[in-house]
TIRO-904786 format. One line per 5 residues: number of its first residue (from 0); for each residue x, y, z of N, C-alpha, C. Coordinates in nm, 2 decimals. Layout:
% residues N
NUM	X/Y/Z/X/Y/Z/X/Y/Z | ...;
% end
This chain:
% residues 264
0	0.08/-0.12/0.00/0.00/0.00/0.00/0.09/0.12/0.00 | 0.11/0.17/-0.12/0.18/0.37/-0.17/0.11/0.48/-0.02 | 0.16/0.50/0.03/0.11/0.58/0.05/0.20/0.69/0.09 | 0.15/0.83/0.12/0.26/0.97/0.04/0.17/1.08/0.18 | 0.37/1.13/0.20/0.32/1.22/0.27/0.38/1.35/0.26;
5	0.28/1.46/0.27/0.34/1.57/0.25/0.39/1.68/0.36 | 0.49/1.74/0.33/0.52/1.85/0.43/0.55/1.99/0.38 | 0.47/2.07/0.50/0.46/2.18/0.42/0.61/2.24/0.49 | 0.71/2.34/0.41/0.85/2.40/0.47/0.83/2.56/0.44 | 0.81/2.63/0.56/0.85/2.76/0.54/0.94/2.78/0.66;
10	1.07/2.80/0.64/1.20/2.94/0.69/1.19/2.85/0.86 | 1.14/2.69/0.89/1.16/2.61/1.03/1.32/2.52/0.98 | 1.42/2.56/0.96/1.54/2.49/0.95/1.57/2.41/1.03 | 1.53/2.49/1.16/1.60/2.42/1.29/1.50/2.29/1.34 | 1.41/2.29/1.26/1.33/2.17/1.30/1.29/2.06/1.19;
15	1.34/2.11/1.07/1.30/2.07/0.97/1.39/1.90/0.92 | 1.48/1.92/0.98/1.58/1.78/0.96/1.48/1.70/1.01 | 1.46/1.69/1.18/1.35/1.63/1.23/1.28/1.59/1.16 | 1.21/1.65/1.13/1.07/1.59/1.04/1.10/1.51/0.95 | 1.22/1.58/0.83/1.27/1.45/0.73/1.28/1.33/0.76;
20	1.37/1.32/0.87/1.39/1.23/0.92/1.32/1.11/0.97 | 1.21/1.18/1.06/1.12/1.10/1.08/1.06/1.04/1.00 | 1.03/1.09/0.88/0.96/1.01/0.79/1.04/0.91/0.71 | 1.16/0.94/0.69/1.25/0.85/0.57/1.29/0.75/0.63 | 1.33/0.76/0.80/1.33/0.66/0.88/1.24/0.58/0.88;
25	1.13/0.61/0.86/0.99/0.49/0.92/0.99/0.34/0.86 | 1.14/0.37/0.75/1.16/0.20/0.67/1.05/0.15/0.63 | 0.94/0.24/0.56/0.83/0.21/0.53/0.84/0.19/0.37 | 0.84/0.08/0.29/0.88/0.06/0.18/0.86/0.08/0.02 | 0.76/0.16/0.07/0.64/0.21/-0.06/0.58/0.40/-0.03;
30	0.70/0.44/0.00/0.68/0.59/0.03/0.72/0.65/-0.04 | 0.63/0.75/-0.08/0.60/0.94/-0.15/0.61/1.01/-0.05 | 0.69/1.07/-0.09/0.73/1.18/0.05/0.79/1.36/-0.04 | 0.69/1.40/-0.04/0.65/1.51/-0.11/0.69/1.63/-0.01 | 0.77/1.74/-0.04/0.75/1.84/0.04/0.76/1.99/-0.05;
35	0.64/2.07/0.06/0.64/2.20/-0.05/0.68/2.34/0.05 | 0.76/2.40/-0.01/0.82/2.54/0.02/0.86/2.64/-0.05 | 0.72/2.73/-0.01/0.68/2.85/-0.09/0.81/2.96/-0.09 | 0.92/2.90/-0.06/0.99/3.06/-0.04/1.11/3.04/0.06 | 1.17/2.97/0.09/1.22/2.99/0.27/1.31/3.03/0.22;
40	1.37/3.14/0.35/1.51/3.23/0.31/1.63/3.17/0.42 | 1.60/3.06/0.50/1.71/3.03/0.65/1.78/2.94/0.61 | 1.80/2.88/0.48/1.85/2.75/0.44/1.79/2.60/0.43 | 1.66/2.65/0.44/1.54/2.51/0.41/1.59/2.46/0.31 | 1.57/2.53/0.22/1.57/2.46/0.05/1.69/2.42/0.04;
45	1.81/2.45/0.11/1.96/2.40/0.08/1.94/2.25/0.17 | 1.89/2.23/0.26/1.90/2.14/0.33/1.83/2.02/0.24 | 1.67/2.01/0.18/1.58/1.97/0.18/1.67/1.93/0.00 | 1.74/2.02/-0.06/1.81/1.96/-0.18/1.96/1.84/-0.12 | 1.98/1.86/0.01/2.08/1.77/0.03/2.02/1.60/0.02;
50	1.90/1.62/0.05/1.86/1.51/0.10/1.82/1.37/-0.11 | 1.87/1.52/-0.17/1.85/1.41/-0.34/1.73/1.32/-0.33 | 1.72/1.24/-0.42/1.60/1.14/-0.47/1.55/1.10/-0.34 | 1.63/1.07/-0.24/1.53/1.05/-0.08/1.36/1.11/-0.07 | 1.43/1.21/-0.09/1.21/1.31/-0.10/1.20/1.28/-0.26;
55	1.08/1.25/-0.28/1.02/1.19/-0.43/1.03/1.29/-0.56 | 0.99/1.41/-0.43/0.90/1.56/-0.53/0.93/1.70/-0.39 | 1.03/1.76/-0.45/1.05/1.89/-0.40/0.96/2.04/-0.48 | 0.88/2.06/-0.44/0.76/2.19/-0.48/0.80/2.32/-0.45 | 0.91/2.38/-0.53/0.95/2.52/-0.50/0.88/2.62/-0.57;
60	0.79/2.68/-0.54/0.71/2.73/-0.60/0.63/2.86/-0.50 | 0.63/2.96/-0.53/0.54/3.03/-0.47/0.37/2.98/-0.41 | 0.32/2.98/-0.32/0.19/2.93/-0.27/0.11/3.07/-0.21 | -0.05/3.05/-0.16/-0.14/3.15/-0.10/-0.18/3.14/0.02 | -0.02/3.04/0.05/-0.12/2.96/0.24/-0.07/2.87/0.25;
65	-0.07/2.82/0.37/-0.06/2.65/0.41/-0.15/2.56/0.29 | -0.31/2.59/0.35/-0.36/2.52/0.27/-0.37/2.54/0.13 | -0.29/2.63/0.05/-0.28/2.60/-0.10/-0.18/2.53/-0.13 | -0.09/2.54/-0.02/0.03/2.46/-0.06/0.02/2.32/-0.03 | -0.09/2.29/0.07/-0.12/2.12/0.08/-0.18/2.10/-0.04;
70	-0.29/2.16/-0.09/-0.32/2.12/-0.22/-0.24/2.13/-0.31 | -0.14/2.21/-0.37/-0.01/2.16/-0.44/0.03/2.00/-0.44 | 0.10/1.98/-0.29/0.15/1.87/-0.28/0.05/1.73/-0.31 | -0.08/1.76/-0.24/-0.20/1.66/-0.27/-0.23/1.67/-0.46 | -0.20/1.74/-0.51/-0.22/1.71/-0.63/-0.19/1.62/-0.71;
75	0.01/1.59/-0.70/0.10/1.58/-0.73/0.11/1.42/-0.65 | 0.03/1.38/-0.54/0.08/1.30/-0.49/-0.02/1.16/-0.53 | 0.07/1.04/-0.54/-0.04/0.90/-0.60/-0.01/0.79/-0.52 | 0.01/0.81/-0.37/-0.08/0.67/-0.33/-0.23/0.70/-0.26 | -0.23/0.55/-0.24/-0.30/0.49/-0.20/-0.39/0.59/-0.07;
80	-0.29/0.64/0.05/-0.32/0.68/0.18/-0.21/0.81/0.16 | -0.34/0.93/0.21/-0.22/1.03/0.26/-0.21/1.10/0.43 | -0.14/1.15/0.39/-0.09/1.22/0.58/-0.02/1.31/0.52 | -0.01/1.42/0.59/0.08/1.53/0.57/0.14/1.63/0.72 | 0.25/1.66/0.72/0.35/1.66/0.85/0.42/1.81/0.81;
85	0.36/1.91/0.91/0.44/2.02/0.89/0.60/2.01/0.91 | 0.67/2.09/0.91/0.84/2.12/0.94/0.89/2.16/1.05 | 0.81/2.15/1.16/0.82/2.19/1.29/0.81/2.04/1.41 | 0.71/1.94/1.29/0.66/1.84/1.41/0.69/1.70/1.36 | 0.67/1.57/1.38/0.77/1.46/1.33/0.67/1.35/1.41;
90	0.67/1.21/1.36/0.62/1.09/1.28/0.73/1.00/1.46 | 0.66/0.91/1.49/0.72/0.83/1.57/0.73/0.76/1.53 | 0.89/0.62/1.54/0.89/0.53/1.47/0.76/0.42/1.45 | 0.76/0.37/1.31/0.67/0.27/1.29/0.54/0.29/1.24 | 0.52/0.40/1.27/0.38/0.47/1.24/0.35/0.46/1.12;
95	0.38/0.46/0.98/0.39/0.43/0.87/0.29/0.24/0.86 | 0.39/0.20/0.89/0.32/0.05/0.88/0.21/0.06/0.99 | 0.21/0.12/1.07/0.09/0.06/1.16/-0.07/0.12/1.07 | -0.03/0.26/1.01/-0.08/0.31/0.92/-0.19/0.15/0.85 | -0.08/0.15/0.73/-0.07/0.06/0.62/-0.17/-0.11/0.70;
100	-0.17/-0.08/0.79/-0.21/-0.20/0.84/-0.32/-0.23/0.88 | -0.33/-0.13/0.89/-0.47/-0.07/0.97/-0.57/-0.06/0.89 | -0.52/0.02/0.74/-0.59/0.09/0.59/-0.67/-0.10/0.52 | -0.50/-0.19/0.57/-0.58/-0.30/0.51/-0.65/-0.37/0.58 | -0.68/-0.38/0.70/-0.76/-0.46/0.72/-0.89/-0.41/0.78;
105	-0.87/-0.26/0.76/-1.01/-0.22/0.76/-1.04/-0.15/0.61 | -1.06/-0.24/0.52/-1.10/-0.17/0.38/-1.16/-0.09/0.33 | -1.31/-0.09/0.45/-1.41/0.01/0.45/-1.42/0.17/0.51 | -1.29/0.16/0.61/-1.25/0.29/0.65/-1.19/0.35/0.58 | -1.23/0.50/0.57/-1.14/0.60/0.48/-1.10/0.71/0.56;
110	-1.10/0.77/0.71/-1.01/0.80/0.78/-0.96/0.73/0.90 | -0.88/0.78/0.93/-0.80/0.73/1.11/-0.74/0.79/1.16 | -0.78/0.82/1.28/-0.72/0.92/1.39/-0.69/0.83/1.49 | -0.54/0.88/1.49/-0.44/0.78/1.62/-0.42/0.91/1.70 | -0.32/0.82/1.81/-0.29/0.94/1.92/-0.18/0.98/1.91;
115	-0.11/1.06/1.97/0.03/1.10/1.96/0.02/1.22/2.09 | 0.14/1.34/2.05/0.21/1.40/2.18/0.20/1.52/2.15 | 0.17/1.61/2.22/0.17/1.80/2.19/0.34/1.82/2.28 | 0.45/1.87/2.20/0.59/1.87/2.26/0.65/2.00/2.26 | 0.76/2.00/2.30/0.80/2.19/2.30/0.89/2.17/2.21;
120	0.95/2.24/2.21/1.09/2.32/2.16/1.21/2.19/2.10 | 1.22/2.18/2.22/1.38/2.04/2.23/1.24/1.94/2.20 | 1.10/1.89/2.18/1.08/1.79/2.18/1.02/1.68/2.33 | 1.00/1.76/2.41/1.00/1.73/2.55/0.81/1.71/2.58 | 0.77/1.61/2.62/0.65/1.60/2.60/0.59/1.72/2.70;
125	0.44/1.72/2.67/0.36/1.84/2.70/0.23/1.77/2.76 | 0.17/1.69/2.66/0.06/1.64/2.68/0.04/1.57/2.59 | -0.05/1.42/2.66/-0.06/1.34/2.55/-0.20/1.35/2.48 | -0.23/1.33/2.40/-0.38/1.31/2.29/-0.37/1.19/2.25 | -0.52/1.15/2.31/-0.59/1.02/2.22/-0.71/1.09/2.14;
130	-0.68/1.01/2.04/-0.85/1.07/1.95/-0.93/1.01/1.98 | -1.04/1.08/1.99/-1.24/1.02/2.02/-1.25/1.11/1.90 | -1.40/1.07/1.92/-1.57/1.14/1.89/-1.53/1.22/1.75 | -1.44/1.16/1.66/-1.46/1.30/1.55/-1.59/1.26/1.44 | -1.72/1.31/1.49/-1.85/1.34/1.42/-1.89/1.53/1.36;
135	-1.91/1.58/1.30/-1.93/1.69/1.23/-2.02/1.80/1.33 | -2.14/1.74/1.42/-2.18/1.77/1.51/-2.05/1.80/1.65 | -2.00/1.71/1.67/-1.88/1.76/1.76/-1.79/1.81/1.72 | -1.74/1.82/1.59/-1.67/1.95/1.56/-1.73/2.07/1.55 | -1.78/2.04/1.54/-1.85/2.25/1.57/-1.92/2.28/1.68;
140	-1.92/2.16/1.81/-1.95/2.20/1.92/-1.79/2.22/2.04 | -1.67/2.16/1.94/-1.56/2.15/1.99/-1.58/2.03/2.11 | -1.62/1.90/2.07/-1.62/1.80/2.20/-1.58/1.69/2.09 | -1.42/1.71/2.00/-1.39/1.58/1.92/-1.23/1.59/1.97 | -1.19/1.57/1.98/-1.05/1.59/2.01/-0.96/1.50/1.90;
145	-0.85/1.56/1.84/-0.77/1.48/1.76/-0.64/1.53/1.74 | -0.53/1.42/1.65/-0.39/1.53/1.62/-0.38/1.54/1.52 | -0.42/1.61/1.42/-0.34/1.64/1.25/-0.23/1.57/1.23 | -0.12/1.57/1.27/-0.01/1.46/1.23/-0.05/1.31/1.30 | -0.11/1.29/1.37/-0.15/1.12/1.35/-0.30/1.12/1.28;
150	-0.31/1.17/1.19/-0.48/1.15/1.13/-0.42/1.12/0.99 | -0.48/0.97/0.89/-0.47/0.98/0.75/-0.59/0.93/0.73 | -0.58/0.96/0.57/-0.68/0.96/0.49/-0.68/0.85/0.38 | -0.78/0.80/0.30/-0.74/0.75/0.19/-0.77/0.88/0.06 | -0.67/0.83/-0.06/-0.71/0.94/-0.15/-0.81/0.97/-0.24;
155	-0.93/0.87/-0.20/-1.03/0.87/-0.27/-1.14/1.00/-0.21 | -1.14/0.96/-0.07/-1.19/1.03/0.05/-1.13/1.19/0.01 | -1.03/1.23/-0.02/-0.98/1.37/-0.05/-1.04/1.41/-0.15 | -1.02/1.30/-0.29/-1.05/1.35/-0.41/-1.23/1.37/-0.43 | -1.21/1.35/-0.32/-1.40/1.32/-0.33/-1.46/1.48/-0.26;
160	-1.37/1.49/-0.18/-1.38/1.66/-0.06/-1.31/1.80/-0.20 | -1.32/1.88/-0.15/-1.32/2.00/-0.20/-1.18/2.05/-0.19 | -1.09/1.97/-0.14/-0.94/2.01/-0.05/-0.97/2.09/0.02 | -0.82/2.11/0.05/-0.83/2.21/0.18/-0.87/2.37/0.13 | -0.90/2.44/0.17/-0.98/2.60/0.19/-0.84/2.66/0.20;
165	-0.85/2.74/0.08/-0.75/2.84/0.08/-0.74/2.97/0.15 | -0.85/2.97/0.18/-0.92/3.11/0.27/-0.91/3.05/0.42 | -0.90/2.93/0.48/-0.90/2.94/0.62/-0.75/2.92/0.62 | -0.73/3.01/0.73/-0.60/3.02/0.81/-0.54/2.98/0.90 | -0.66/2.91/0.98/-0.64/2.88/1.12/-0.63/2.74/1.16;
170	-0.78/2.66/1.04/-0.83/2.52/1.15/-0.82/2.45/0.95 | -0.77/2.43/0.88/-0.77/2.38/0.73/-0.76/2.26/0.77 | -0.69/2.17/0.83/-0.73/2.02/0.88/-0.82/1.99/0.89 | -0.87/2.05/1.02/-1.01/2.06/1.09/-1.13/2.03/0.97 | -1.14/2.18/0.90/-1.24/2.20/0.77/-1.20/2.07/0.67;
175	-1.13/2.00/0.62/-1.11/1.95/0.57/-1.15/1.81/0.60 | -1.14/1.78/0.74/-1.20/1.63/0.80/-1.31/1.62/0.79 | -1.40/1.74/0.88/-1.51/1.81/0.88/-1.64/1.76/0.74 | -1.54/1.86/0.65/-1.60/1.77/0.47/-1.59/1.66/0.44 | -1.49/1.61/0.46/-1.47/1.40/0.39/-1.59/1.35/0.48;
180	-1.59/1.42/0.62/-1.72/1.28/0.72/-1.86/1.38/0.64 | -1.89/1.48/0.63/-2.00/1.53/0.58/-1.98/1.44/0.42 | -1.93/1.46/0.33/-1.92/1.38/0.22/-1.91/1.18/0.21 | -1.91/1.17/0.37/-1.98/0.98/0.39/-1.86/0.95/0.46 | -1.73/1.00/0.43/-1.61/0.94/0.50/-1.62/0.86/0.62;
185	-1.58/0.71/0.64/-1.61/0.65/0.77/-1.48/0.66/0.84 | -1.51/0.68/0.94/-1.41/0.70/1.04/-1.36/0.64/1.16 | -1.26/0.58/1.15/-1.19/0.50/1.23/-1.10/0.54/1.29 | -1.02/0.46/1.43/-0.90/0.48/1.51/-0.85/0.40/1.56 | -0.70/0.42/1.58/-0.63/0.34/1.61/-0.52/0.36/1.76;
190	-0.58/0.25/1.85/-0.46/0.30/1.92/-0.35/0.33/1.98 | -0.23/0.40/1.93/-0.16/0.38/1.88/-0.07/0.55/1.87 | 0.04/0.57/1.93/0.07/0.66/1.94/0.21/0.70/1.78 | 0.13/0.83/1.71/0.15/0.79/1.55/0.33/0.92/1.52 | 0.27/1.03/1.63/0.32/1.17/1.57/0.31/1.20/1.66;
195	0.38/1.34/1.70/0.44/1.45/1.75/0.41/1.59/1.73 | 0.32/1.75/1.76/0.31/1.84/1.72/0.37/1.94/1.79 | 0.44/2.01/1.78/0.55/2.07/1.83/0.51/2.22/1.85 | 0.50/2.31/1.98/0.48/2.44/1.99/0.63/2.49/2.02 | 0.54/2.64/1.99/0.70/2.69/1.99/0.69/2.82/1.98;
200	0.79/2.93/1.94/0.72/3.09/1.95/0.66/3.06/1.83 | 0.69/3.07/1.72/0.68/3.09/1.54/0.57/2.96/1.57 | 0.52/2.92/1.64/0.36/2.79/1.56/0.29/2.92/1.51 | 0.22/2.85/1.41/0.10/2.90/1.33/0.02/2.90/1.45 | -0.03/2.74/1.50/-0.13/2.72/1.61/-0.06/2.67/1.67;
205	-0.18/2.64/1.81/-0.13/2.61/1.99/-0.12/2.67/2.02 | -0.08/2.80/1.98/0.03/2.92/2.08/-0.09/3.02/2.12 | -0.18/3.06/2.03/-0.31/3.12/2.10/-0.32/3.23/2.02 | -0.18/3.29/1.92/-0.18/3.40/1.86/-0.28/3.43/1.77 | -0.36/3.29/1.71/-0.40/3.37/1.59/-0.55/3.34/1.62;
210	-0.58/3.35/1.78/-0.75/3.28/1.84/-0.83/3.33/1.79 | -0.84/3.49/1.73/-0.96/3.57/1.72/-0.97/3.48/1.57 | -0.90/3.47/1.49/-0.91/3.42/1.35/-0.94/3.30/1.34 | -0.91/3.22/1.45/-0.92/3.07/1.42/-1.09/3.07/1.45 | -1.14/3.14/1.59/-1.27/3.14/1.63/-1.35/3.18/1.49;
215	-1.34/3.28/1.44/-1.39/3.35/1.31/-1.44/3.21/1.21 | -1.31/3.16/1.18/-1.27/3.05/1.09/-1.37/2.92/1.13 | -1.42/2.89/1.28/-1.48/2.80/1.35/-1.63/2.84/1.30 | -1.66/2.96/1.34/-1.78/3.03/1.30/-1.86/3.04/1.16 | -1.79/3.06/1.06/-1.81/3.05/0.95/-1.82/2.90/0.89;
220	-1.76/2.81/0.96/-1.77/2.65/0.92/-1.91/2.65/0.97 | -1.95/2.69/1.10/-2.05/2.64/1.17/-2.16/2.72/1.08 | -2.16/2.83/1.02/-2.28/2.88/0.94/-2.28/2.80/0.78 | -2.17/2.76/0.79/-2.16/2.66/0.63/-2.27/2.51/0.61 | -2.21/2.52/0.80/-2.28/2.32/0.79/-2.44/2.36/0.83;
225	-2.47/2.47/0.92/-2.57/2.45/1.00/-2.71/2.60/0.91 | -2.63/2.62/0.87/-2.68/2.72/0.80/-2.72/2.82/0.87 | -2.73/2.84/0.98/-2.74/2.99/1.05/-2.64/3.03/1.14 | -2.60/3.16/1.20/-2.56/3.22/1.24/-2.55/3.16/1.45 | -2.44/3.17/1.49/-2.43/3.08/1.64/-2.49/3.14/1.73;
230	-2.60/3.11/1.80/-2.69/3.10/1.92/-2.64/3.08/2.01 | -2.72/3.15/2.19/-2.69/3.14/2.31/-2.71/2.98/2.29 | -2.76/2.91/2.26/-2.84/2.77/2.32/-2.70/2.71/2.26 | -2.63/2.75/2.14/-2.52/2.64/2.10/-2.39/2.68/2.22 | -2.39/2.80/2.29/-2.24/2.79/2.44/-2.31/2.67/2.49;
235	-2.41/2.65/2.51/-2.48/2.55/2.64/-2.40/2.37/2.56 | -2.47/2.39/2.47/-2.33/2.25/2.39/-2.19/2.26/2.39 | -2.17/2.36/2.39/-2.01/2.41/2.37/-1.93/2.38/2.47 | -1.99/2.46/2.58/-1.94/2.40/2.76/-1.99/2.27/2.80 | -2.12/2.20/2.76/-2.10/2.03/2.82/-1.99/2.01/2.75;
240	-1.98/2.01/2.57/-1.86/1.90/2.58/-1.69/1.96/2.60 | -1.67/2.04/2.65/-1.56/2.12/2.73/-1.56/2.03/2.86 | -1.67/2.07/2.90/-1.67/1.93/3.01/-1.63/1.85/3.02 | -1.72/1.75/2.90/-1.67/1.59/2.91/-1.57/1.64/2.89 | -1.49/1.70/2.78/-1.32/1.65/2.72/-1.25/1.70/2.87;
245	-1.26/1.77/2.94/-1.17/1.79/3.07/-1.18/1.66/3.18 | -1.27/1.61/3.18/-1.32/1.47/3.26/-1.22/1.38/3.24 | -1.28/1.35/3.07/-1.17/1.27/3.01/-1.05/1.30/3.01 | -1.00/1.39/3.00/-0.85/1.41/3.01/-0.79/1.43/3.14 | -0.88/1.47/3.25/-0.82/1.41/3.39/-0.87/1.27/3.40;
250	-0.87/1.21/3.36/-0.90/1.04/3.40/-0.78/0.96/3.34 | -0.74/1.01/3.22/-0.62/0.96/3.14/-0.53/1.03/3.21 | -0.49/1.13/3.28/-0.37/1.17/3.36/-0.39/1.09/3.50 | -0.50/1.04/3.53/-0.50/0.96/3.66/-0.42/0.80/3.60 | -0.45/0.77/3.54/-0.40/0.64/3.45/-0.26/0.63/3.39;
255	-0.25/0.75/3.38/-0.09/0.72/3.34/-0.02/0.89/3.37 | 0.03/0.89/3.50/0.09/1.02/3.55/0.21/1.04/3.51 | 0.31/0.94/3.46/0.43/0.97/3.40/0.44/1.02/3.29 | 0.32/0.99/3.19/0.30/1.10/3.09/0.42/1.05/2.92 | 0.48/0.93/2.99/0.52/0.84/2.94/0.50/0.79/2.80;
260	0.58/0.81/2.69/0.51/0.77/2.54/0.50/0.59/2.54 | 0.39/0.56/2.47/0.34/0.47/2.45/0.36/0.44/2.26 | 0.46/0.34/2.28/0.49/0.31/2.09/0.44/0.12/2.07 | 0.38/0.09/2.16/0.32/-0.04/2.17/0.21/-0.04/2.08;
% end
């Protein structure tokens, strides 16, 4: 089973080997490994040419966004299963095949959300994520919890969705999941700790900088799916599943306090 993943590179050098790495390591034997970089001026593109025929397809090109630039790479890319891995955050070993394993013996699933680790700087864990509940109703009440770098797709499921939204800024994963399960996508999990997302000063997201925009971005999805404008009566949904997800996430820190990665 091909399957191809892309990374988007703007001007993260210092984290950017990381990432390569992790993926070319994964000794996964049927990899597309696609990366696109609209521009970087810190020595990205010198590094990412060191690496020769190792990456399949280097995309130097000017882009309108993250998400134009995943649809670049998604374009361009032909297997089977994709995932895509910014330049800041990185792939734990194995994950590749557990992927691939998963894709086949569930034939009928066309996403999967595994768990993985929110890390700092040096890489030092933060907090762990397991994925639940991602249904379309709980993403726009914010009660799904998941990680973008352990979530793939198959590429029927994409070519089937609209890609990613060149106009959102903030949550383009998100909107994008969002459409494959509104478009029938069945959704599955695995678990199974897959990836790594890395904060730092320079994140796009986690860091809180760009909240007013991402809320905005939340909002406008919710008037897309629901067709009207957000009501007192939808905070009252908003804060139960705020709830449950805090319950749940102090019950899993009761269960495992060392906080300890799990690659079993």
């Amino acid at each position: 089973m091909k399957i191809s993943i892309v990374t988007l590179s703007y001007n993260q050098r210092d984290f950017l080997r990381e990432a390569i790495d992790s993926v070319l390591q994964q000794g996964y034997p049927d990899l597309e490994y696609i990366v696109v970089d609209p521009g970087s001026t810190d020595g990205s593109r010198e590094l990412l040419q060191s690496y020769g025929e190792r990456i399949s397809q280097d995309i130097f090109e000017p882009d309108h966004g993250a998400a134009d630039g995943l649809n670049k790479g998604f374009g361009r890319a032909s297997g089977e299963v994709f995932g895509f891995l910014n330049a800041d955050d990185f792939l734990l070993p194995g994950s590749l095949c557990r992927i691939a394993e998963f894709f086949q013996s569930h034939p009928r699933c066309d996403m999967v959300f595994g768990n993985g680790y929110v890390v700092d700087a040096h890489g030092q864990n933060l907090r762990h994520v397991r994925a639940r509940d991602f249904t379309v109703r709980r993403f726009l009440y914010g009660g799904t919890q998941w990680l973008q770098q352990s979530t793939f797709f198959r590429r029927e499921a994409f070519r089937r969705s609209s890609g990613f939204n060149t106009e959102n800024r903030t949550c383009w994963d998100g909107e994008l999941f969002v459409s494959m399960a509104q478009m029938g996508a069945t959704v599955g999990y695995i678990n199974a700790d897959l990836a790594a997302f890395r904060i730092h000063g320079a994140s796009i997201s986690g860091t809180g900088r760009l909240l007013d925009a991402y809320r905005e971005d939340c909002r406008r999805i919710f008037r897309q799916i629901r067709g009207r404008d957000w009501r007192v009566t939808d905070d009252v949904f908003h804060l139960l599943y705020r709830v449950e997800g805090l319950l749940l996430r102090t019950g899993s820190r009761l269960k495992d306090p060392a906080g300890k990665r799990n690659t079993a």
